[in-house]
N, C-alpha and C positions, 0 to 999 in steps of 0.2 A: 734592528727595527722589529715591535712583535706583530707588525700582521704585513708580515714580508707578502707572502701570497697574496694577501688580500689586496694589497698596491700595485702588485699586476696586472691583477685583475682587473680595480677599476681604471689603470693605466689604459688595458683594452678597451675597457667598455666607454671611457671617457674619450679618446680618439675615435673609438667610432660614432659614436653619438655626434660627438661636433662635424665630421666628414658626413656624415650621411642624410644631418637637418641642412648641412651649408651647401651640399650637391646642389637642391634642387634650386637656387637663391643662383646659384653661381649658375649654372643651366640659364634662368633667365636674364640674368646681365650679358652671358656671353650672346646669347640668340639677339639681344636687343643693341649691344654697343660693341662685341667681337667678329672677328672675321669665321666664317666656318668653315670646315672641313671638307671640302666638296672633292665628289670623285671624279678627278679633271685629271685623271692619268689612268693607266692599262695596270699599274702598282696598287692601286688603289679596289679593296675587295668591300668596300660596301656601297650603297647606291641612291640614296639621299645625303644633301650637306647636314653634318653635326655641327656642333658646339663643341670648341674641346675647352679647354681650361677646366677640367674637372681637377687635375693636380691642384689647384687652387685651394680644393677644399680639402686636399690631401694633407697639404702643407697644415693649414688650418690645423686638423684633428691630431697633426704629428707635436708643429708646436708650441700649442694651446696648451696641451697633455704636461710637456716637458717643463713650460712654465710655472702651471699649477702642483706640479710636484716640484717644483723651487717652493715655492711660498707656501708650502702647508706641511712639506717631510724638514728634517734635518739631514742631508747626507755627508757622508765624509767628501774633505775637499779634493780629492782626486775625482770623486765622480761628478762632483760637477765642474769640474775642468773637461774633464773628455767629454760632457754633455757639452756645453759650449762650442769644442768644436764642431762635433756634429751639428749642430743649430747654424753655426756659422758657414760652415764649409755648405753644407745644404741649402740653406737659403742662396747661398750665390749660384751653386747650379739651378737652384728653383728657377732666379730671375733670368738666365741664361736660357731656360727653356720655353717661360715666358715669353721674352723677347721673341724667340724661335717661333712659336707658335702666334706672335700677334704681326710676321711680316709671312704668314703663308699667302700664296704657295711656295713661293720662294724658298723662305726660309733662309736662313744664318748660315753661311759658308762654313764648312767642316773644319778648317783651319782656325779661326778664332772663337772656335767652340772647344776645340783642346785646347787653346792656349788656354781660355777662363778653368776649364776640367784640373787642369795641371795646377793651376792658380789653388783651386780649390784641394787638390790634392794636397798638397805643398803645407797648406795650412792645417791638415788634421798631424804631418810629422811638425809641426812648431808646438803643436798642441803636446807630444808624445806621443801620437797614434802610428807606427808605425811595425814591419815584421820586426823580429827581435831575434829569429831562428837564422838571419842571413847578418855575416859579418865582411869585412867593415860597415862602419854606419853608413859612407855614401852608397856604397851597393846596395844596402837597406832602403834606403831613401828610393833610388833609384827602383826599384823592383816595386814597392809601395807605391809609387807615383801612376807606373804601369797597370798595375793589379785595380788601383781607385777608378783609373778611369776605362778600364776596360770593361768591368765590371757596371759603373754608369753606364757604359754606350749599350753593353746587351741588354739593358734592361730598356733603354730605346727603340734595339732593335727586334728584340722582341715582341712588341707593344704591335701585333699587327691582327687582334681577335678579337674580341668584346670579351673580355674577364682574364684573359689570357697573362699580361704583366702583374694585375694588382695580385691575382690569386698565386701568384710565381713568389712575391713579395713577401704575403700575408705567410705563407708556407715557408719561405727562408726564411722569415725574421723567428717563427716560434721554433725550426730549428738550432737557431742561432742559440735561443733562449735556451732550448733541452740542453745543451751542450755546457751553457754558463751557470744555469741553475743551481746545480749544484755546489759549485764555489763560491757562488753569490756575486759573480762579477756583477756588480749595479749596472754601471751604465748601461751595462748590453743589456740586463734583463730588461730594465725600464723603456729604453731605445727598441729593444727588441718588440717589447707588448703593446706600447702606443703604434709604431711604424704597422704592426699588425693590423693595428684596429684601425688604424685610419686608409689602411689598402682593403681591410674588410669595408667598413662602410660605405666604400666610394663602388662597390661592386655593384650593389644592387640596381644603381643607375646605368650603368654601364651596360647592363645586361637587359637594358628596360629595353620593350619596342617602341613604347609612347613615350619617353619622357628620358631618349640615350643622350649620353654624352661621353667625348671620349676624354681621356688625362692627359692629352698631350706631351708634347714633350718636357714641359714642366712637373709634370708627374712623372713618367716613365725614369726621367735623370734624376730626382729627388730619389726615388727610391733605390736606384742602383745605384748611386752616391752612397746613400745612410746603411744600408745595406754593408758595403765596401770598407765603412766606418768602423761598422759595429762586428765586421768579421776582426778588425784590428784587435780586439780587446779581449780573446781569451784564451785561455790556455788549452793548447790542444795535443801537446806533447809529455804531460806528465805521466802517462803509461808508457807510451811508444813512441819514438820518434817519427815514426810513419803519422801518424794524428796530426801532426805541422799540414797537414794536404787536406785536410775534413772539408775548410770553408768550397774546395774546389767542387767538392762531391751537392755539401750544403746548395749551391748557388750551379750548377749542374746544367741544368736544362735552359735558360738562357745563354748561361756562356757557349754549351755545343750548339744554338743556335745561329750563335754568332761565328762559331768558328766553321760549323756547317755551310753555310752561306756564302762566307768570305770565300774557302776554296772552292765552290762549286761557282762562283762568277768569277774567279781569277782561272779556273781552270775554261772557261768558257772568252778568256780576254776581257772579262769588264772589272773597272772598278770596285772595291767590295763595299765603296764609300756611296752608289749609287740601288736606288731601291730597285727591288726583284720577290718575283713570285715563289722564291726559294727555299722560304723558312718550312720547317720540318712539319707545323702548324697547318700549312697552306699543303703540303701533302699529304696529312694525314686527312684532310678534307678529301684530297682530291683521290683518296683510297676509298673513300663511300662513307668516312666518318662525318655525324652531324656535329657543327660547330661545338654546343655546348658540353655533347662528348668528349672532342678535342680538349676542349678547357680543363673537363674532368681527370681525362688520361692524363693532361700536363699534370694538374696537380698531384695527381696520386702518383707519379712517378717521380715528382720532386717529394715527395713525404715518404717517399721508399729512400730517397738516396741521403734524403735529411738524417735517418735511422740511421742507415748504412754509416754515415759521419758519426752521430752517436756512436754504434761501436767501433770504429776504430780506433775512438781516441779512449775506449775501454779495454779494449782487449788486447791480449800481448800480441806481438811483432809479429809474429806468422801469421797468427791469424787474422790480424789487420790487414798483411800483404793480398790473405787468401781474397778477402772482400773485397779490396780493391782490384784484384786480378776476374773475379763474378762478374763485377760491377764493367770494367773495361772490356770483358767479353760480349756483356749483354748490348753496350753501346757500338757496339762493332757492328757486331750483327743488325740492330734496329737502323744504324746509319747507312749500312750497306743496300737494307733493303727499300728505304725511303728512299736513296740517292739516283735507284734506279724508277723511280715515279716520275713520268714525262709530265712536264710542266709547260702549259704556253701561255 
Protein backbone atom coordinates (compact mmCIF):
# COMPACT_ATOMS: atom_id res chain seq x y z
CA UNK A 1 0.00 0.00 0.00
CA UNK A 2 1.68 3.47 -0.79
CA UNK A 3 0.52 5.62 1.92
CA UNK A 4 1.04 2.95 4.61
CA UNK A 5 1.76 5.73 7.27
CA UNK A 6 -0.76 7.69 6.10
CA UNK A 7 -3.63 4.86 6.95
CA UNK A 8 -2.47 4.85 10.48
CA UNK A 9 -2.66 7.81 10.81
CA UNK A 10 -6.10 8.51 9.77
CA UNK A 11 -6.75 4.88 11.50
CA UNK A 12 -5.91 7.29 14.70
CA UNK A 13 -7.37 10.18 13.98
CA UNK A 14 -10.61 8.50 12.59
CA UNK A 15 -11.13 6.27 15.94
CA UNK A 16 -10.68 9.13 17.78
CA UNK A 17 -12.92 11.41 16.27
CA UNK A 18 -16.01 8.96 16.30
CA UNK A 19 -15.10 8.08 20.33
CA UNK A 20 -14.68 11.53 21.28
CA UNK A 21 -18.04 13.19 19.28
CA UNK A 22 -20.05 9.75 20.41
CA UNK A 23 -18.75 10.25 24.39
CA UNK A 24 -20.79 12.99 24.97
CA UNK A 25 -24.24 11.49 23.10
CA UNK A 26 -23.45 8.35 25.10
CA UNK A 27 -23.05 10.53 28.52
CA UNK A 28 -26.49 11.52 27.86
CA UNK A 29 -28.32 8.36 27.12
CA UNK A 30 -26.56 6.71 29.99
CA UNK A 31 -27.59 9.70 32.66
CA UNK A 32 -31.16 9.57 31.06
CA UNK A 33 -32.03 5.60 30.61
CA UNK A 34 -28.55 3.79 32.51
CA UNK A 35 -27.99 3.03 35.91
CA UNK A 36 -25.06 5.02 37.37
CA UNK A 37 -22.12 4.51 39.20
CA UNK A 38 -22.67 5.50 42.74
CA UNK A 39 -20.18 5.35 45.50
CA UNK A 40 -22.27 2.98 47.77
CA UNK A 41 -19.14 1.14 49.04
CA UNK A 42 -15.77 1.93 51.12
CA UNK A 43 -14.09 0.42 47.32
CA UNK A 44 -15.37 3.11 45.75
CA UNK A 45 -12.88 6.47 45.47
CA UNK A 46 -14.97 8.93 43.80
CA UNK A 47 -17.97 10.82 45.24
CA UNK A 48 -20.80 11.62 43.10
CA UNK A 49 -22.91 8.97 40.85
CA UNK A 50 -21.44 8.75 37.06
CA UNK A 51 -22.54 7.35 33.91
CA UNK A 52 -20.45 4.79 32.84
CA UNK A 53 -20.90 3.12 29.42
CA UNK A 54 -18.35 5.27 28.05
CA UNK A 55 -16.72 1.96 26.35
CA UNK A 56 -19.70 2.43 24.20
CA UNK A 57 -18.15 4.94 22.37
CA UNK A 58 -14.89 3.17 22.63
CA UNK A 59 -16.30 0.29 20.88
CA UNK A 60 -17.82 2.77 18.35
CA UNK A 61 -14.43 4.60 17.27
CA UNK A 62 -12.46 0.89 17.39
CA UNK A 63 -15.12 -0.64 15.03
CA UNK A 64 -16.27 2.02 12.93
CA UNK A 65 -12.34 2.46 12.16
CA UNK A 66 -11.86 -1.28 11.22
CA UNK A 67 -14.97 -1.32 9.07
CA UNK A 68 -14.16 1.67 6.95
CA UNK A 69 -10.81 0.34 6.31
CA UNK A 70 -12.67 -2.93 4.92
CA UNK A 71 -14.44 -0.72 2.42
CA UNK A 72 -12.08 1.67 1.02
CA UNK A 73 -8.14 -0.25 1.55
CA UNK A 74 -7.56 -3.66 -0.21
CA UNK A 75 -5.73 -5.82 2.33
CA UNK A 76 -4.30 -9.23 1.98
CA UNK A 77 -6.66 -11.99 3.05
CA UNK A 78 -4.81 -12.93 6.28
CA UNK A 79 -5.38 -9.49 7.51
CA UNK A 80 -8.59 -9.49 7.34
CA UNK A 81 -9.05 -12.78 8.78
CA UNK A 82 -7.21 -11.82 12.07
CA UNK A 83 -9.15 -8.32 11.83
CA UNK A 84 -12.38 -10.45 12.22
CA UNK A 85 -11.35 -12.07 14.88
CA UNK A 86 -10.60 -9.23 16.93
CA UNK A 87 -14.01 -7.46 15.89
CA UNK A 88 -15.58 -10.81 16.97
CA UNK A 89 -13.93 -11.88 19.88
CA UNK A 90 -14.18 -8.08 21.23
CA UNK A 91 -17.57 -7.38 20.67
CA UNK A 92 -18.59 -10.48 22.72
CA UNK A 93 -16.42 -9.16 25.68
CA UNK A 94 -17.79 -5.58 24.82
CA UNK A 95 -21.53 -7.04 25.53
CA UNK A 96 -20.29 -9.02 28.58
CA UNK A 97 -19.19 -6.01 29.99
CA UNK A 98 -22.26 -4.21 29.07
CA UNK A 99 -24.40 -6.49 30.55
CA UNK A 100 -21.97 -6.23 33.62
CA UNK A 101 -22.40 -2.71 33.94
CA UNK A 102 -26.24 -2.37 33.13
CA UNK A 103 -27.03 -4.88 36.44
CA UNK A 104 -24.80 -2.58 38.83
CA UNK A 105 -24.19 -2.76 41.67
CA UNK A 106 -24.32 -6.05 41.66
CA UNK A 107 -22.92 -6.95 38.76
CA UNK A 108 -22.27 -10.35 36.88
CA UNK A 109 -20.78 -13.15 38.98
CA UNK A 110 -17.08 -13.71 38.15
CA UNK A 111 -17.64 -17.15 37.22
CA UNK A 112 -19.77 -16.63 34.00
CA UNK A 113 -17.65 -13.82 33.07
CA UNK A 114 -14.60 -16.30 32.51
CA UNK A 115 -16.73 -18.80 31.15
CA UNK A 116 -17.86 -15.86 28.04
CA UNK A 117 -13.62 -14.59 28.42
CA UNK A 118 -12.56 -18.14 27.57
CA UNK A 119 -15.51 -18.37 25.01
CA UNK A 120 -13.92 -15.42 23.54
CA UNK A 121 -10.42 -16.50 23.89
CA UNK A 122 -11.01 -19.79 22.30
CA UNK A 123 -12.36 -17.88 19.13
CA UNK A 124 -9.23 -15.67 18.33
CA UNK A 125 -7.07 -19.62 18.38
CA UNK A 126 -10.12 -20.81 15.62
CA UNK A 127 -9.20 -17.69 14.00
CA UNK A 128 -5.02 -18.60 14.09
CA UNK A 129 -4.48 -16.05 16.74
CA UNK A 130 -2.50 -17.78 18.99
CA UNK A 131 1.59 -18.27 20.76
CA UNK A 132 3.46 -20.08 18.16
CA UNK A 133 6.84 -19.97 20.46
CA UNK A 134 5.16 -22.94 22.94
CA UNK A 135 4.65 -26.57 21.56
CA UNK A 136 2.47 -28.77 21.39
CA UNK A 137 -0.46 -26.94 19.94
CA UNK A 138 -2.86 -27.75 22.91
CA UNK A 139 -0.21 -26.35 25.49
CA UNK A 140 -0.40 -23.41 23.03
CA UNK A 141 -3.94 -23.07 23.14
CA UNK A 142 -3.97 -23.53 26.67
CA UNK A 143 -1.39 -20.73 27.70
CA UNK A 144 -3.26 -18.36 24.97
CA UNK A 145 -6.44 -18.95 26.65
CA UNK A 146 -4.79 -17.90 30.04
CA UNK A 147 -2.70 -14.91 28.65
CA UNK A 148 -6.26 -13.43 26.62
CA UNK A 149 -8.15 -13.30 29.65
CA UNK A 150 -5.76 -12.32 32.16
CA UNK A 151 -4.74 -9.71 30.24
CA UNK A 152 -8.85 -8.65 29.82
CA UNK A 153 -9.42 -8.85 33.63
CA UNK A 154 -6.19 -6.33 34.37
CA UNK A 155 -7.28 -4.03 32.23
CA UNK A 156 -10.58 -4.28 34.56
CA UNK A 157 -8.74 -4.21 37.28
CA UNK A 158 -6.99 -1.52 36.76
CA UNK A 159 -9.74 0.82 35.66
CA UNK A 160 -9.94 2.40 39.19
CA UNK A 161 -8.60 6.59 38.18
CA UNK A 162 -10.07 8.87 35.85
CA UNK A 163 -7.48 8.32 32.61
CA UNK A 164 -5.89 5.71 34.18
CA UNK A 165 -6.92 2.25 31.91
CA UNK A 166 -7.65 4.32 28.52
CA UNK A 167 -4.15 6.04 28.80
CA UNK A 168 -2.62 2.33 29.91
CA UNK A 169 -4.32 1.24 26.37
CA UNK A 170 -3.71 4.07 24.07
CA UNK A 171 0.27 3.51 25.20
CA UNK A 172 0.26 -0.36 24.79
CA UNK A 173 -1.37 -0.35 21.58
CA UNK A 174 1.29 2.35 19.92
CA UNK A 175 3.84 0.01 21.57
CA UNK A 176 2.45 -2.86 20.01
CA UNK A 177 2.64 -0.89 16.80
CA UNK A 178 6.54 0.19 17.34
CA UNK A 179 7.23 -3.25 17.55
CA UNK A 180 5.16 -4.41 14.34
CA UNK A 181 5.94 -1.51 12.22
CA UNK A 182 8.61 -2.39 10.84
CA UNK A 183 7.46 -5.76 9.38
CA UNK A 184 4.28 -4.42 8.49
CA UNK A 185 2.36 -6.74 10.49
CA UNK A 186 -1.25 -5.03 9.18
CA UNK A 187 -3.55 -6.16 11.41
CA UNK A 188 -1.65 -5.09 14.62
CA UNK A 189 -0.56 -1.95 13.05
CA UNK A 190 -4.19 -0.90 11.96
CA UNK A 191 -5.80 -2.74 15.33
CA UNK A 192 -3.04 -1.22 17.08
CA UNK A 193 -3.82 2.84 15.73
CA UNK A 194 -7.68 2.69 15.79
CA UNK A 195 -7.66 0.86 19.58
CA UNK A 196 -5.25 3.96 20.14
CA UNK A 197 -7.32 6.56 19.03
CA UNK A 198 -10.43 5.35 20.21
CA UNK A 199 -8.80 5.04 24.25
CA UNK A 200 -7.40 8.43 23.09
CA UNK A 201 -10.61 10.10 22.48
CA UNK A 202 -12.79 8.71 25.12
CA UNK A 203 -10.01 10.39 27.71
CA UNK A 204 -10.98 13.68 27.51
CA UNK A 205 -14.30 13.03 29.08
CA UNK A 206 -13.05 10.95 31.47
CA UNK A 207 -10.94 13.46 32.85
CA UNK A 208 -13.79 16.14 32.58
CA UNK A 209 -15.17 17.60 36.01
CA UNK A 210 -18.42 18.66 34.39
CA UNK A 211 -19.35 16.46 31.90
CA UNK A 212 -17.14 12.69 33.44
CA UNK A 213 -18.08 9.44 32.62
CA UNK A 214 -16.41 6.45 33.38
CA UNK A 215 -15.79 3.21 30.49
CA UNK A 216 -16.98 0.66 32.54
CA UNK A 217 -16.51 -2.59 32.32
CA UNK A 218 -17.53 -2.65 28.71
CA UNK A 219 -14.68 -0.56 27.99
CA UNK A 220 -12.00 -1.71 30.48
CA UNK A 221 -12.50 -5.78 28.96
CA UNK A 222 -12.70 -4.40 25.23
CA UNK A 223 -9.48 -3.01 25.58
CA UNK A 224 -7.63 -5.70 27.49
CA UNK A 225 -9.33 -8.32 25.13
CA UNK A 226 -7.93 -6.31 21.69
CA UNK A 227 -4.95 -5.44 23.30
CA UNK A 228 -4.45 -9.61 24.18
CA UNK A 229 -5.40 -10.08 20.46
CA UNK A 230 -3.13 -7.82 18.86
CA UNK A 231 -0.14 -9.00 21.28
CA UNK A 232 -0.80 -12.42 19.20
CA UNK A 233 0.23 -11.31 15.96
CA UNK A 234 3.85 -10.33 15.90
CA UNK A 235 7.10 -11.40 15.84
CA UNK A 236 9.06 -10.90 18.65
CA UNK A 237 11.83 -13.40 18.55
CA UNK A 238 13.56 -12.86 15.15
CA UNK A 239 16.73 -11.34 17.07
CA UNK A 240 16.63 -13.19 20.25
CA UNK A 241 14.69 -15.63 21.68
CA UNK A 242 14.35 -13.59 24.95
CA UNK A 243 11.90 -11.06 22.59
CA UNK A 244 8.95 -14.10 22.95
CA UNK A 245 8.57 -12.02 26.60
CA UNK A 246 8.24 -8.13 24.98
CA UNK A 247 4.22 -8.12 25.16
CA UNK A 248 4.79 -8.85 29.18
CA UNK A 249 6.96 -5.73 29.56
CA UNK A 250 4.66 -3.90 26.62
CA UNK A 251 1.33 -4.45 28.85
CA UNK A 252 3.47 -4.17 32.28
CA UNK A 253 1.75 -1.86 34.49
CA UNK A 254 -1.73 -3.44 34.48
CA UNK A 255 -0.68 -6.90 34.70
CA UNK A 256 1.65 -5.90 37.99
CA UNK A 257 -1.37 -4.28 39.11
CA UNK A 258 -3.19 -7.26 39.07
CA UNK A 259 -0.66 -9.32 40.20
CA UNK A 260 0.22 -6.67 43.05
CA UNK A 261 -3.13 -6.80 44.41
CA UNK A 262 -4.07 -10.31 44.11
CA UNK A 263 -1.06 -11.23 46.63
CA UNK A 264 -1.53 -8.46 48.84
CA UNK A 265 -5.32 -9.51 49.59
CA UNK A 266 -4.57 -13.38 49.58
CA UNK A 267 -1.73 -12.50 51.78
CA UNK A 268 -4.20 -10.50 54.05
CA UNK A 269 -7.03 -13.82 53.63
CA UNK A 270 -9.50 -12.19 51.16
CA UNK A 271 -10.36 -13.10 47.82
CA UNK A 272 -8.35 -11.31 45.08
CA UNK A 273 -11.78 -11.63 43.01
CA UNK A 274 -13.31 -9.06 45.57
CA UNK A 275 -12.59 -5.11 45.26
CA UNK A 276 -9.81 -3.27 47.64
CA UNK A 277 -8.04 -0.10 48.14
CA UNK A 278 -4.80 -1.91 46.98
CA UNK A 279 -3.89 -0.91 43.54
CA UNK A 280 -0.47 0.52 43.17
CA UNK A 281 -2.51 3.75 41.69
CA UNK A 282 -4.46 4.21 45.09
CA UNK A 283 -0.86 4.33 46.74
CA UNK A 284 0.83 6.36 44.85
CA UNK A 285 -2.09 8.76 45.93
CA UNK A 286 -1.98 8.05 49.16
CA UNK A 287 2.09 8.88 48.95
CA UNK A 288 0.99 12.70 48.36
CA UNK A 289 0.76 12.22 44.54
CA UNK A 290 -2.14 14.24 42.74
CA UNK A 291 -4.34 12.08 40.75
CA UNK A 292 -3.64 13.23 37.40
CA UNK A 293 0.10 12.84 38.21
CA UNK A 294 -0.65 9.37 39.06
CA UNK A 295 -2.06 9.11 35.49
CA UNK A 296 0.98 10.73 34.09
CA UNK A 297 3.60 8.42 36.10
CA UNK A 298 1.50 5.36 34.96
CA UNK A 299 1.91 6.36 31.49
CA UNK A 300 5.32 7.42 31.28
CA UNK A 301 6.29 4.35 32.90
CA UNK A 302 4.29 2.25 30.57
CA UNK A 303 6.14 4.13 27.55
CA UNK A 304 9.46 3.37 29.27
CA UNK A 305 8.77 -0.35 29.34
CA UNK A 306 6.94 -0.20 25.86
CA UNK A 307 10.74 1.04 24.60
CA UNK A 308 12.25 -1.28 26.94
CA UNK A 309 10.06 -4.29 24.63
CA UNK A 310 11.27 -2.43 21.62
CA UNK A 311 14.83 -3.31 22.38
CA UNK A 312 14.75 -6.35 23.43
CA UNK A 313 13.30 -7.75 20.49
CA UNK A 314 16.53 -5.75 18.81
CA UNK A 315 19.15 -6.37 20.59
CA UNK A 316 21.17 -9.58 21.02
CA UNK A 317 20.57 -11.97 23.95
CA UNK A 318 22.83 -10.55 26.58
CA UNK A 319 21.87 -7.52 26.22
CA UNK A 320 18.08 -8.18 26.15
CA UNK A 321 18.77 -10.35 29.31
CA UNK A 322 20.63 -7.21 30.78
CA UNK A 323 17.20 -5.05 30.24
CA UNK A 324 15.09 -7.32 31.51
CA UNK A 325 17.14 -7.93 34.61
CA UNK A 326 17.02 -3.37 35.04
CA UNK A 327 13.72 -3.47 34.25
CA UNK A 328 12.87 -6.63 37.16
CA UNK A 329 15.08 -4.69 39.50
CA UNK A 330 13.40 -1.36 39.11
CA UNK A 331 10.00 -3.34 39.80
CA UNK A 332 11.29 -4.88 42.84
CA UNK A 333 12.18 -2.08 44.48
CA UNK A 334 9.00 0.25 43.44
CA UNK A 335 6.85 -2.86 44.59
CA UNK A 336 8.51 -3.28 47.78
CA UNK A 337 8.37 0.22 48.53
CA UNK A 338 4.50 0.81 47.64
CA UNK A 339 3.68 -2.42 49.52
CA UNK A 340 4.74 -0.91 52.60
CA UNK A 341 2.02 2.12 52.14
CA UNK A 342 -0.69 1.58 54.94
CA UNK A 343 -3.88 1.61 53.21
CA UNK A 344 -7.41 1.73 55.03
Amino acid sequence: MKSYGGLLFASFTCAAAVSFFATPLVRLLALRFGPLDAPTSSVKTHKEPTPVFGGVSIWLGFMSTMLLLRLMTTFPTGTLYNLRALMLGGTLVFVLGLIDDMKRPEGVDYKPKFVVQILAALLLIAFGLRMRFISPAYVAAAVTVVWVVGVTNAFNIVDIMDGLSASQAAVAALGFMMIALPSEELYVNFASAALAGAAAGFLPWNLSKKHKIFMGDCGSLLLGFTLAGISLGTRYSDVNDAGVFAPLLILFVPAFDTFFVSLLRLNQGKSPFLGSKDHFALRLEKMGHPRGRVVVMAAAAAAFLGFCAFLVTQLPLKSAVAVYVIVASLVFWVGRKMALVEMR
